[in-house]
C-alpha positions in Angstrom: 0.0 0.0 0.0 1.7 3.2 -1.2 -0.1 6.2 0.5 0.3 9.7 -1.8 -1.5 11.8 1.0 -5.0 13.5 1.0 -7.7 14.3 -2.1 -8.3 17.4 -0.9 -6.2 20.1 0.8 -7.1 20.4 3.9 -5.0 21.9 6.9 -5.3 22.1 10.4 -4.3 25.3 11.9 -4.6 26.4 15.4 -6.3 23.1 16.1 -9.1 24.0 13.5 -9.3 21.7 10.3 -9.9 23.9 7.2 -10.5 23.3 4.0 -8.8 26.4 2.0 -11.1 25.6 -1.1 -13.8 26.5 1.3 -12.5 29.7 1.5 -11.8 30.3 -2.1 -15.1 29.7 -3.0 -16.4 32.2 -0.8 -14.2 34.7 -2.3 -15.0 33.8 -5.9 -18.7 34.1 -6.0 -17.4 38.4 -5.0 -18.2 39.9 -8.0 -14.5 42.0 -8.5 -12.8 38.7 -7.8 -11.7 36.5 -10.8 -9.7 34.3 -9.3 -7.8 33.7 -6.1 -5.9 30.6 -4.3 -5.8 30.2 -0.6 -2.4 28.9 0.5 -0.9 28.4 4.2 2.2 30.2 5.0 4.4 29.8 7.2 7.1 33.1 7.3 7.5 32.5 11.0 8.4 29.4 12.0 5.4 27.9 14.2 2.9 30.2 13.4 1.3 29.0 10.3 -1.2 31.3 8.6 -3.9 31.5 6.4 -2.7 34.1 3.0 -5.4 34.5 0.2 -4.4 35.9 -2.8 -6.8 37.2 -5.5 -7.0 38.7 -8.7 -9.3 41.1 -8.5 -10.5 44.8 -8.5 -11.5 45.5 -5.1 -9.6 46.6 -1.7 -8.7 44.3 1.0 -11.4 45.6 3.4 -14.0 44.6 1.5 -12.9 41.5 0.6 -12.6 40.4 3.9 -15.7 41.4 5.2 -16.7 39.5 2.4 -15.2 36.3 3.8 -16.4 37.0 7.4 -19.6 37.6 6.7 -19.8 33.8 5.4 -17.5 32.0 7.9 -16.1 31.4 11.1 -13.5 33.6 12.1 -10.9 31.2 12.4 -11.4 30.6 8.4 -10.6 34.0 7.8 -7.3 34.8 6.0 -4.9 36.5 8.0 -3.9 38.3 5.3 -5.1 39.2 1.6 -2.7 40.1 -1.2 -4.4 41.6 -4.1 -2.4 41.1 -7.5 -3.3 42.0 -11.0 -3.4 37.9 -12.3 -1.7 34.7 -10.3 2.0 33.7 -10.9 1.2 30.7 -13.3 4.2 28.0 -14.8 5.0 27.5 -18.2 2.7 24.5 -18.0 -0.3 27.2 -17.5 -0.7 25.5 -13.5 -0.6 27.6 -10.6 2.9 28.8 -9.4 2.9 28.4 -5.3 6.6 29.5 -5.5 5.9 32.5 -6.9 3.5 33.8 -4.5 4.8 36.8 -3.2 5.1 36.9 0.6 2.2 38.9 2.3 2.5 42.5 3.3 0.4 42.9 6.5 -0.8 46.9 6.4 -3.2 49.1 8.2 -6.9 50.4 7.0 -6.3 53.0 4.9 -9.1 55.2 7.2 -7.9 54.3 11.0 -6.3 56.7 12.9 -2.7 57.5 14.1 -2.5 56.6 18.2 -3.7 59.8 20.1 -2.7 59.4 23.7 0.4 57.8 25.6 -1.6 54.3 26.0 -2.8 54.4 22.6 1.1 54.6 21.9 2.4 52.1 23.7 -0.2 50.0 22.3 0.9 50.6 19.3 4.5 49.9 19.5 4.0 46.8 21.0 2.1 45.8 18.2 4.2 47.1 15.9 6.9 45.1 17.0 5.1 41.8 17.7 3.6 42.2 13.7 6.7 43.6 11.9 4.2 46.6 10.5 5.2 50.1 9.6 2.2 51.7 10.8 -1.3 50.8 13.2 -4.2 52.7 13.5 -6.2 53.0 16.5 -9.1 50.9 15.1 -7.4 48.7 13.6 -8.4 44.9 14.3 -5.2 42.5 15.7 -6.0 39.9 13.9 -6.6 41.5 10.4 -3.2 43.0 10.6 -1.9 38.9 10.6 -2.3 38.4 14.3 -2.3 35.1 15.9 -2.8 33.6 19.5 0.9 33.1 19.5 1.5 36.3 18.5 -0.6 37.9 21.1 1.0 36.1 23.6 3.4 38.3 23.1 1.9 41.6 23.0 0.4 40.2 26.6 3.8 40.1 28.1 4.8 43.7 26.6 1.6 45.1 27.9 0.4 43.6 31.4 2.9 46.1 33.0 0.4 48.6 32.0 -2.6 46.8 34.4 -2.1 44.9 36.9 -4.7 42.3 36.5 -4.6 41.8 33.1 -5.8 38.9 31.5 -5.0 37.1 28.4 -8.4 36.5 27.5 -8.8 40.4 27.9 -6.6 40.9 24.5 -9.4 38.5 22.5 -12.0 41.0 24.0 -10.6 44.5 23.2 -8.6 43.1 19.2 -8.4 47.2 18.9 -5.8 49.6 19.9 -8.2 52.0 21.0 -10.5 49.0 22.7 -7.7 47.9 24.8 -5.7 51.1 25.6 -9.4 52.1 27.0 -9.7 48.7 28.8 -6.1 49.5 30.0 -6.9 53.2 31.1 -10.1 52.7 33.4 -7.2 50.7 36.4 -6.0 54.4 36.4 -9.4 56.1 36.2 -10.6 53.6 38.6 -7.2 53.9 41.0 -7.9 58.0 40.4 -11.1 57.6 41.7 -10.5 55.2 44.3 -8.0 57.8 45.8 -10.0 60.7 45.9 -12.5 59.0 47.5 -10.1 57.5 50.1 -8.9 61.4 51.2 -12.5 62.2 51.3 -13.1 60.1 53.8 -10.0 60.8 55.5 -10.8 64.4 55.2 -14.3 63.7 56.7 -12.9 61.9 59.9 -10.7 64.9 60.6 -13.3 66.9 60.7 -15.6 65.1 62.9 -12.6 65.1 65.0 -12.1 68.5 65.5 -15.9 69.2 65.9 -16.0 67.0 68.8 -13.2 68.6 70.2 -14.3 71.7 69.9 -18.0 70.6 71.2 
């Protein structure tokens, strides 16, 4: 029994099993797409993702929500690389070698970080992603986040709150989302404080009243 491997193409990523000609259906029934392929990369070694790369006359954003809008999230592409026709071999087949390696880049109409959290958000992301630039509303994992990758964006950050939680990062994907989450400790802790020499203020008082009395 000589085994040649599977029929189909399907991966497992993340401990999902996909089937990337799942995906590229979705994306072909778009009506600016006219053709696509949806291909696993692996630039950094253990941390597969998902790359689909269309031919086709739209913008990323929309092709995405595209995708989303008809599967799970964890069958989304982490990135999309729009090119003008696939890389194809002189046998007219598709050229997986050729398949330039994906650029992962803001939305063009998110904002530039506007406060110190915001920031250091930012950097931290910037760093973890290998990205020139990240907008305030721009989503984690459409810039090619993974969990592995926000692993470590949780260790550059939880010095900002001290009871931050991993799970917190899922809930808040956005800069502005979790510099807010990170900024109510101090707005809380503010808070807390003032209220604390209120209070102390108050017994002082009563003090000197009933001394006085």
């Amino acid at each position: 029994l000589e085994y040649l491997g599977r029929l189909d193409h399907q991966v497992k990523i993340r401990g999902f099993r996909i089937e990337p000609g799942e995906i590229e259906s979705v994306l072909r029934r778009h009506p600016a797409v006219r053709d696509c392929v949806v291909v696993v990369r692996e630039d950094e070694p253990g941390d597969p993702r998902l790359v689909a790369y269309a031919a086709a006359d739209g913008d990323v954003d929309t092709l995405r929500a595209h995708v989303r809008a008809s599967l799970p999230g964890h069958m989304v592409p982490s990135a999309f690389v729009l090119l003008d026709a696939l890389p194809l071999t002189p046998n007219g087949k598709l050229d997986r070698k050729a398949l330039p390696e994906p650029g992962y880049t803001p939305a063009a109409a998110s904002l530039p970080p506007r406060n110190q959290l915001e920031r250091r958000v930012a950097e931290a992301w910037k760093e973890v992603l290998r990205v020139a630039e990240v907008g305030v509303s721009d989503n984690f994992f459409d810039l090619g986040g993974s969990s592995l990758l926000l692993s470590r964006v949780f260790s550059r950050v939880r010095e900002l709150r001290a009871d931050l939680r991993m799970v917190d990062l899922f809930r808040y994907p956005t800069v502005e989302a979790l510099a807010g989450y990170l900024g109510a400790e101090e707005t809380g802790a503010a808070s807390e404080l003032a209220d604390s020499r209120s209070r102390a203020e108050e017994r002082r008082n009563s003090r000197r009243r009933a001394r006085s009395g």
